[in-house]
C-alpha positions as YAML, in Angstrom:
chain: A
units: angstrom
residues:
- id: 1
  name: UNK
  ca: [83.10, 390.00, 202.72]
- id: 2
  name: UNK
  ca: [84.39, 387.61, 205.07]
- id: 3
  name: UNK
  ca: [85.82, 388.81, 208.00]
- id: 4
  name: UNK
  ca: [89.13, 387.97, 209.73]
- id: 5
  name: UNK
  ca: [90.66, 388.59, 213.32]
- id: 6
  name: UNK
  ca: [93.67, 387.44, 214.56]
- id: 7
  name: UNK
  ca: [95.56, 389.32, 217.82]
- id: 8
  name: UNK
  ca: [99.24, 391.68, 217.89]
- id: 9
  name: UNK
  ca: [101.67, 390.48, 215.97]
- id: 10
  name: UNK
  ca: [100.49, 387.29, 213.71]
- id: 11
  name: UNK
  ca: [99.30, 387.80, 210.01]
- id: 12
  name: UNK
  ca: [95.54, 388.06, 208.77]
- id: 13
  name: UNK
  ca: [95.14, 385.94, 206.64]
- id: 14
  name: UNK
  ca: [91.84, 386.01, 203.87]
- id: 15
  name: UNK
  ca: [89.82, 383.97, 201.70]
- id: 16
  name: UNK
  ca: [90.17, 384.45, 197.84]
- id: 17
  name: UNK
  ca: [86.89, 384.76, 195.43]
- id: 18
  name: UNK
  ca: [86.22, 384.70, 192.27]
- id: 19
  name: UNK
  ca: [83.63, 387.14, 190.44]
- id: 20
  name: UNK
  ca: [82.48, 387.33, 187.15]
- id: 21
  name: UNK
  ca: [85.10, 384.79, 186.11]
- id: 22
  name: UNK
  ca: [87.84, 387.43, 187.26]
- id: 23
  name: UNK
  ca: [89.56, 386.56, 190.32]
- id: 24
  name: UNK
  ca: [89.76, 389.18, 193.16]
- id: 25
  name: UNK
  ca: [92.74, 389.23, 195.45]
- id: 26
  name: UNK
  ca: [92.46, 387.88, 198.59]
- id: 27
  name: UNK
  ca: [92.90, 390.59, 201.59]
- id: 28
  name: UNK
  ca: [95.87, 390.13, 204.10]
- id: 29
  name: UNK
  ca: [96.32, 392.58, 207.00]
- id: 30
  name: UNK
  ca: [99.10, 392.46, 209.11]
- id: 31
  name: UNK
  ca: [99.72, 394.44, 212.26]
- id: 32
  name: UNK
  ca: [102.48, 395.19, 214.68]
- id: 33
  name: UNK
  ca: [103.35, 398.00, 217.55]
- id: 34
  name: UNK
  ca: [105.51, 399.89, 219.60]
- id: 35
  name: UNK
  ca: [105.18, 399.72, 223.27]
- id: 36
  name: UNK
  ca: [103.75, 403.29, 224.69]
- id: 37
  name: UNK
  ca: [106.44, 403.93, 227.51]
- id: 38
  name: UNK
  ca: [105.88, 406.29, 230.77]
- id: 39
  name: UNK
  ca: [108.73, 406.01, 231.77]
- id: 40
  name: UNK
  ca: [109.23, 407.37, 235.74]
- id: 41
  name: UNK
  ca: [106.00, 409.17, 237.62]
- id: 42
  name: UNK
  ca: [106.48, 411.59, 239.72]
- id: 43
  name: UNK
  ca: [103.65, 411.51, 242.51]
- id: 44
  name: UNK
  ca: [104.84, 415.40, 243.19]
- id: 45
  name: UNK
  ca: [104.48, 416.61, 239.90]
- id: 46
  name: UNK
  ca: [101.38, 418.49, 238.59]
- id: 47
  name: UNK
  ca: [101.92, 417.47, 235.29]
- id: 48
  name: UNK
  ca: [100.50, 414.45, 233.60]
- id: 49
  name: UNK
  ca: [102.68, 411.91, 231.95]
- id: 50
  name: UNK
  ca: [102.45, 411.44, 228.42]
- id: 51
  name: UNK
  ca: [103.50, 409.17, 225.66]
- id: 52
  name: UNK
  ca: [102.81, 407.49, 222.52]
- id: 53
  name: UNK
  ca: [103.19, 404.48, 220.96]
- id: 54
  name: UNK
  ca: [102.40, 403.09, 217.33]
- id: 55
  name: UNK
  ca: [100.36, 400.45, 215.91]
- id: 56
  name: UNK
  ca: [101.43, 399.82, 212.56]
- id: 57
  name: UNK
  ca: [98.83, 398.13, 210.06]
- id: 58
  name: UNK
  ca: [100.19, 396.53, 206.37]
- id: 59
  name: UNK
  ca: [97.19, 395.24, 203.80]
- id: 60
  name: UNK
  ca: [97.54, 393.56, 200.58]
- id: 61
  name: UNK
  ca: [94.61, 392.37, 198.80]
- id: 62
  name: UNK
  ca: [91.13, 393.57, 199.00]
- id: 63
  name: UNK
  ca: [91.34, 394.89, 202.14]
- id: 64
  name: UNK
  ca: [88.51, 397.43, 202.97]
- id: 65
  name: UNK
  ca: [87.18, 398.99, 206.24]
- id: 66
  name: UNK
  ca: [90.16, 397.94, 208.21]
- id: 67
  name: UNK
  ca: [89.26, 398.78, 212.05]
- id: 68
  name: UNK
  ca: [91.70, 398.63, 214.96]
- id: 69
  name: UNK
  ca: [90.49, 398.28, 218.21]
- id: 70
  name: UNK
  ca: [92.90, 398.35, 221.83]
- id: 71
  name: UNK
  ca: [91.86, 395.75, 224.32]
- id: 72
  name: UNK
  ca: [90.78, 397.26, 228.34]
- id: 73
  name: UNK
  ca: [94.43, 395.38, 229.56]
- id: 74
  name: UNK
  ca: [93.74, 393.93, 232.90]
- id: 75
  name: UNK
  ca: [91.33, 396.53, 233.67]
- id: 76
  name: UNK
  ca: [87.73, 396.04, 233.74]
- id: 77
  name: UNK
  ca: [86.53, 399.51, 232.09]
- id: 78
  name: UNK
  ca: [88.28, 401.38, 229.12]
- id: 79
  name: UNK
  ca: [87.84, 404.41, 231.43]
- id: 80
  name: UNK
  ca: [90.45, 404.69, 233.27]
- id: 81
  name: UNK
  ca: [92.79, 401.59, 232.49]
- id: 82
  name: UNK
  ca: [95.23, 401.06, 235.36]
- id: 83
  name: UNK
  ca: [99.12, 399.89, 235.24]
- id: 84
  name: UNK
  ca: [99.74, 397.06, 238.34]
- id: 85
  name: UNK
  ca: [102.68, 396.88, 240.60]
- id: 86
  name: UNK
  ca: [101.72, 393.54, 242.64]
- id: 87
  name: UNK
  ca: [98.67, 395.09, 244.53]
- id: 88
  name: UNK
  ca: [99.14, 398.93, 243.49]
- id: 89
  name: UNK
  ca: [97.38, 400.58, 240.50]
- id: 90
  name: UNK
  ca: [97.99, 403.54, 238.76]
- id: 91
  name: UNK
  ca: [95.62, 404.71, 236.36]
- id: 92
  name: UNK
  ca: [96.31, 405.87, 232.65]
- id: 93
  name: UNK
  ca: [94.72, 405.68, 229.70]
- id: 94
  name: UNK
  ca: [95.09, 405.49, 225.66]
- id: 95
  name: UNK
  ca: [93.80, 407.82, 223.00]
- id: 96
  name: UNK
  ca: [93.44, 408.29, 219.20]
- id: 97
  name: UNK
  ca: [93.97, 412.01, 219.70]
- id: 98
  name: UNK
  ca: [97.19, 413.77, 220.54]
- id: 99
  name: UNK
  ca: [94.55, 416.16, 222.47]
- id: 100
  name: UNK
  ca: [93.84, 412.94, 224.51]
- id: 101
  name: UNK
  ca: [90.45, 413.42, 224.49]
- id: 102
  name: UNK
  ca: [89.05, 410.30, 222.39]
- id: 103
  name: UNK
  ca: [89.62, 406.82, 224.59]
- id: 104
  name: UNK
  ca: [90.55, 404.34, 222.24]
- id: 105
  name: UNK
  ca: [88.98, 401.53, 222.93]
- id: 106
  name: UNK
  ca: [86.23, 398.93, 220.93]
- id: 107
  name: UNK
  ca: [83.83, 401.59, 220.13]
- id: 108
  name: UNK
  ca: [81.63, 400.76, 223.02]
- id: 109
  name: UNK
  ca: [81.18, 402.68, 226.44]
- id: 110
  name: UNK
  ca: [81.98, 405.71, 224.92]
- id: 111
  name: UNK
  ca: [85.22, 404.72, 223.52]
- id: 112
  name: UNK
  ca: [86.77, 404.95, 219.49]
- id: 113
  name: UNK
  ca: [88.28, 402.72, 217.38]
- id: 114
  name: UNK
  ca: [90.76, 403.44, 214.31]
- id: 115
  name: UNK
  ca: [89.02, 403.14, 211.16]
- id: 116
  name: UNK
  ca: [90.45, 403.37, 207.71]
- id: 117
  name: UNK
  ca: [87.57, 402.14, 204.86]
- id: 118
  name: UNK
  ca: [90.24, 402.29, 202.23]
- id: 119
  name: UNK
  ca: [93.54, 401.46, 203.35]
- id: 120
  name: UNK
  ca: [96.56, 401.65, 200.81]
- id: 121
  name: UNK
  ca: [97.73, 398.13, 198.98]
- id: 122
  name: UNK
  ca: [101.06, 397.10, 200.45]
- id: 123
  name: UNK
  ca: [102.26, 399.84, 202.48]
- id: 124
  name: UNK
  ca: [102.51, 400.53, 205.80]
- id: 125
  name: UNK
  ca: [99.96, 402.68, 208.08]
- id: 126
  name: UNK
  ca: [101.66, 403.76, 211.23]
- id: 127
  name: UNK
  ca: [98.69, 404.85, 213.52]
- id: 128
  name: UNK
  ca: [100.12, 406.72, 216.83]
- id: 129
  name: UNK
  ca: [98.74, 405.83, 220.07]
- id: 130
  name: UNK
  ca: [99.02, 408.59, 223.06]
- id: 131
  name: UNK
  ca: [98.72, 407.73, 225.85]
- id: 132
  name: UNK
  ca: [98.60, 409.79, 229.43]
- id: 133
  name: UNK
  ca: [99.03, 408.88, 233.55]
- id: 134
  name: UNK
  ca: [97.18, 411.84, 235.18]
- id: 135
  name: UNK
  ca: [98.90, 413.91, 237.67]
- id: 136
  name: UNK
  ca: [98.29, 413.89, 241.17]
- id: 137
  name: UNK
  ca: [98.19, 410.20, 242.06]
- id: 138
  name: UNK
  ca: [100.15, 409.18, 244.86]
- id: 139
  name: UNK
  ca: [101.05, 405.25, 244.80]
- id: 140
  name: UNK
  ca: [104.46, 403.62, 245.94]
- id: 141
  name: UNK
  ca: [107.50, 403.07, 243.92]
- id: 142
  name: UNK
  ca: [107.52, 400.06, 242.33]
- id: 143
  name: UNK
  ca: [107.36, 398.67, 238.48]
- id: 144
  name: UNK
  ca: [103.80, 399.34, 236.66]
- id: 145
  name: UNK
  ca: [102.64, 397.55, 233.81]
- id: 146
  name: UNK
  ca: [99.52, 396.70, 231.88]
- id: 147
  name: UNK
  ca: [99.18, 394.42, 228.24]
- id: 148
  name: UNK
  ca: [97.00, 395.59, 225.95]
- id: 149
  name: UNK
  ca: [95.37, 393.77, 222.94]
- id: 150
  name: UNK
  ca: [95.64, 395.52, 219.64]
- id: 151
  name: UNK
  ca: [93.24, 393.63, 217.33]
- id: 152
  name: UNK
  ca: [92.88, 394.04, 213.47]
- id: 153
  name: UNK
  ca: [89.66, 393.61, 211.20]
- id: 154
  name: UNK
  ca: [88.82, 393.64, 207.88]
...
């Protein structure tokens, strides 16, 4: 199987075969998301801040052991991640489990990655992301961000 990647929001495109003089369909992922929005922290809250997002994955084709991995953003460890206002950081991270437990990550340093080994032929897969700022950080007001990869294979 040949394997394709291709980052957020462009098409995977495959390679079609033939077998036994039967032609197999070539597999095509696609992949798009939501955006996983805190909207305002409060540094005096002792509650964390939670949201989700979605990554949503579409294969045609042959498409088998489709994996999804999230990128670190401009972080350089999956654990934590950390939103940037100019020179201020606020850390968060991203999780396959609504019990935010799981980092999802690249499957390395103790982070997961979505797997599906049998994805269904032409419909969509909406795979939600939670994420979480812990509580208790106090940083100055300001606008936080981070980009995250979301990355396909098959």
């Amino acid at each position: 199987m040949t394997e394709r990647r291709r980052w957020l929001g462009t098409a995977i495109g495959g390679l079609g075969a033939m077998l036994l003089c039967s032609r197999v369909e070539a597999a095509n992922c696609t992949i798009s998301t939501t955006a996983v929005s805190f909207g305002v922290y409060d540094v005096f809250s002792g509650t964390a801040n939670d949201s989700t997002g979605t990554v949503t994955i579409r294969c045609t084709g042959n498409a088998a052991n489709v994996t999804v991995t999230l990128s670190k953003g401009t972080s350089t460890t999956f654990n934590p991640r950390i939103l940037t206002s100019g020179s201020n950081t606020l850390n968060y991270n991203l999780f396959t489990t609504a019990a935010r437990n799981t980092i999802w990550g690249d499957n390395t340093g103790g982070t997961s990655l979505y797997t599906n080994a049998s994805p269904p032929n032409n419909s969509n897969i909406v795979v939600t992301i939670y994420g979480r700022i812990t509580a208790g950080q106090d940083v100055s007001a300001g606008s936080y961000s981070d980009s995250i990869t979301a990355t396909v294979n098959f």
